[in-house]
Each structure stands twice: as structure tokens, then as C-alpha cells.
N, C-alpha and C positions, 0 to 999 in steps of 0.2 A: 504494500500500500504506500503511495505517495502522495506526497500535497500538492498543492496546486503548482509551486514554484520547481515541481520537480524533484523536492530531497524527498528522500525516504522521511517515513513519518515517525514520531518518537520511539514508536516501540519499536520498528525495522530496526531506527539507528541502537538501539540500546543492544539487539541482537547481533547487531552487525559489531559494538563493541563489544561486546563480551567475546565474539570469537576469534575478533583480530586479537586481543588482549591475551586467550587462549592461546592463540599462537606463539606471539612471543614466550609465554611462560613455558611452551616443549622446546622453545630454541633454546633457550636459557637451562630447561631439564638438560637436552643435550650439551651443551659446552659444560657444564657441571659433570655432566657424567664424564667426558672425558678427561677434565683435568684428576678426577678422582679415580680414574683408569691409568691414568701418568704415571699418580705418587704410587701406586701400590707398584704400577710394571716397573719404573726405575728406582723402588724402595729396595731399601739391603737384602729383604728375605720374600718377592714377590711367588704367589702362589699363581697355579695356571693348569689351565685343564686340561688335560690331555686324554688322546684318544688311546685308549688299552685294546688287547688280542681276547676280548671276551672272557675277562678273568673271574674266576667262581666267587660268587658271594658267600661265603662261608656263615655269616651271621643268620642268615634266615636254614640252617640244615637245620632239619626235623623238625622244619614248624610245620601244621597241621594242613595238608592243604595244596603246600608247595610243592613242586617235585625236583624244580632247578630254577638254581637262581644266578644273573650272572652282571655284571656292568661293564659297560664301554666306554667312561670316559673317569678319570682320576682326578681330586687336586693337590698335583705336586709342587711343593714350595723347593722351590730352587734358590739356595739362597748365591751362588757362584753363575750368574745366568751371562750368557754371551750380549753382549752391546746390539751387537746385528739384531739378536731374536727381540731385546727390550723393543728396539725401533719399528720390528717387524709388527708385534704384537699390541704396538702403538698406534702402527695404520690400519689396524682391525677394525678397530674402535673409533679413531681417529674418521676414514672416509664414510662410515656409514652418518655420522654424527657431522658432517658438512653437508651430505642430501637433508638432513631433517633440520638443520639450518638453514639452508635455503629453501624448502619448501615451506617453509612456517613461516620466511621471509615475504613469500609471492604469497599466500593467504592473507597474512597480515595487509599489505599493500592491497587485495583486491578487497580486502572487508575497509580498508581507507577508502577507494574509489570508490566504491560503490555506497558509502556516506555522503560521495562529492557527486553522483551521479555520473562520475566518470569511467565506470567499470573498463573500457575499450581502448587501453593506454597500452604503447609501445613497449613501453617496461614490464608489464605484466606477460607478453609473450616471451620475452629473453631469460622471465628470471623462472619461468614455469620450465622452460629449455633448458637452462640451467642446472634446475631442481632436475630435471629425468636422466642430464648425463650423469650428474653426482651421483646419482641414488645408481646407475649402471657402474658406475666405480667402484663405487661403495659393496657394492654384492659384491661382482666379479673380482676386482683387483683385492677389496678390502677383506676378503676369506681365503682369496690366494696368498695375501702376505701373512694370515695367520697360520695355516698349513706349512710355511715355509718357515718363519719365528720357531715354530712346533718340532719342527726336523731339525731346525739347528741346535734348538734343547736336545733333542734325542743324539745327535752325532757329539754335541759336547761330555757329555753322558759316556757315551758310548766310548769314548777316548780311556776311562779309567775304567770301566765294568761293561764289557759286549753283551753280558746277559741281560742288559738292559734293552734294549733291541726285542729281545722276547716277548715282552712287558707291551712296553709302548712302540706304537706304528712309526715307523722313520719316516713317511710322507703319507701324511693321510687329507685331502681338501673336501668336504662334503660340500657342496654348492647346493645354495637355497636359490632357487629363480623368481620365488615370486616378488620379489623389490623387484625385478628385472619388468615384470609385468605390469607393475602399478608405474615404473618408468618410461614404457610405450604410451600407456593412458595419457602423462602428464604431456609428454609431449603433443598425442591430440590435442590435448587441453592447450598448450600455448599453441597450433597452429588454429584451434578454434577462436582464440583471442585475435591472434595476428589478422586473422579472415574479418571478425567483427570489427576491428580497429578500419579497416578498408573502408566496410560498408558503411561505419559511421561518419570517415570523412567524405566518402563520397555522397550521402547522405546532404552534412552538413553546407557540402558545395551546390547543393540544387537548390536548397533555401535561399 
């Protein structure tokens, strides 16, 4: 609903702030999370998960019910961790937490425009672009440099006891795709912007 002059009406704008406000407060969760992923990965005694060879949970034998019990992934505190895997295990965290900064940047910006009436801004198609390549980084590269952080723990390891190697996987990447999916979306979304931005000035040149 809007008024006569065009702006959204009290209660749009009240909605329309609450959720650009919203946004900023996950941009901000995220840059928070990562600096608190920093101190603990380049802390003296940083803990980190790792993927294990399906090793038996011993704690659940002969409970009622169960018949095998087993876990795949550990957390091992390393307190001797290689520099490389810290940086590695940095950009894990790191790229996925720059797509969810800049998509809550182009949110926040389209819930301002569209308090100005301006929903159809140039800047709103680049930073939606933006947000879909990071968020394809962030998946792809930002779980390949965690896999790889992962192996370099394991080969540091492995230099003083091989039977560590047993234990935990020397290269293991499990690739999530669907950020990859909501990536394609965003980008319709800025090419849907860019298309209305057109129409509006060409719109606004026939008046």
C-alpha cells in the first residue's frame, strides 16, 4: 500500500525497516563469526574437525536397541598446527561469510529503495551479482581450502606417527551445492533488476 505521493505507507515503511535492519544485524552475525573463527584457528591450542575412517563408537556397546555405532568426523585440538592449514581453515569461514555480507548488503539497500520508491537502481543489480559470485566462492573454493587446511593437518601428523593416516582421511572435500543454487537464483534476481532499471528509464523518458 502507498500514499498518494508515492512512498510506501507507515506500516510498509516500518516493515520495510525492520528487515533492512534485519539484515544488517546477519552481516554483522557474520563478521562476528569470523573474527571468533580467527582467535580460536590462530589460538595456541585450536580444535578442528576432522573427517575419520568410520571409527566405532565404543560408548553406546550394549545399549538396548543399538547394534553398531560409529562416527565420521572428530575434534582434534592441534595445538602444533601448520601456518598454511591456520590460513586454509581461515578461508573456510572467511569466503562463505563475505557472500552473507554482501547479500544482506543488497537486501538492506533494496529494503532503503524501496522506502525511497526507488526499488530499480543500478547498484542493486551489481551488488545482487556480486552476492551470487561470492556465495559460488564461498561453496566451491571456501570447502576446497578447508579439505586442503584438513590434509595439511593430516601430512603434519603424519611426519611423526603414519598410523595417523588410519585414523583420519589425508584428503577428504564433501561439496555442499546448494549455496551454488541459491547463487544462480541471485543472479536472476540482479538480471531481473538490471531489466526493470531499463524499463523504468525508459518508462520515465516517455513522460
Amino acid at each position: 500500500m502507498r500514499t498518494r505521493e508515492g512512498r510506501p505507507s507507515l506500516v510498509d515503511g516500518i516493515a520495510l525497516g525492520l528487515i533492512a535492519t534485519g539484515a544488517v544485524s546477519v552481516g554483522i552475525g557474520a563478521i562476528v563469526a569470523v573474527t571468533s573463527a580467527a582467535s580460536e584457528i590462530f589460538g595456541t591450542a585450536p580444535t578442528v574437525s576432522m573427517p575419520v575412517h568410520d571409527v566405532d563408537l565404543t560408548a553406546l556397546d550394549g545399549v538396548s536397541g543399538v547394534s553398531a555405532a560409529t562416527v565420521d568426523t572428530a575434534l582434534v585440538t592441534v595445538p602444533a598446527m601448520p601456518s598454511g592449514a591456520r590460513w586454509m581453515l581461515l578461508l573456510e569461514t572467511l569466503l562463505p561469510a563475505l557472500a552473507t555480507v554482501a547479500l544482506c548488503a543488497g537486501v538492506w539497500w533494496l529494503g532503503v529503495s524501496l522506502i525511497r520508491s526507488r526499488p530499480f537502481r543500478s547498484s542493486l543489480s551489481w551488488m545482487f551479482g556480486v552476492a551470487a559470485s561470492l556465495m559460488i566462492a564461498g561453496s566451491l573454493f571456501g570447502q576446497f581450502a578447508g579439505g586442503i587446511g584438513r590434509a595439511m593437518i593430516v601430512q603434519d601428523l603424519a611426519t611423526t606417527d603414519p598410523q595417523v593416516e588410519d585414523v583420519l582421511w589425508t584428503l577428504l572435500v564433501q561439496f555442499d551445492l546448494a549455496p551454488v543454487g541459491w547463487a544462480f537464483a541471485l543472479a536472476l534476481v540482479a538480471g531481473l533488476f538490471e531489466m526493470g532499471r531499463r524499463l523504468q528509464r525508459d518508462t520515465e523518458g516517455l513522460v
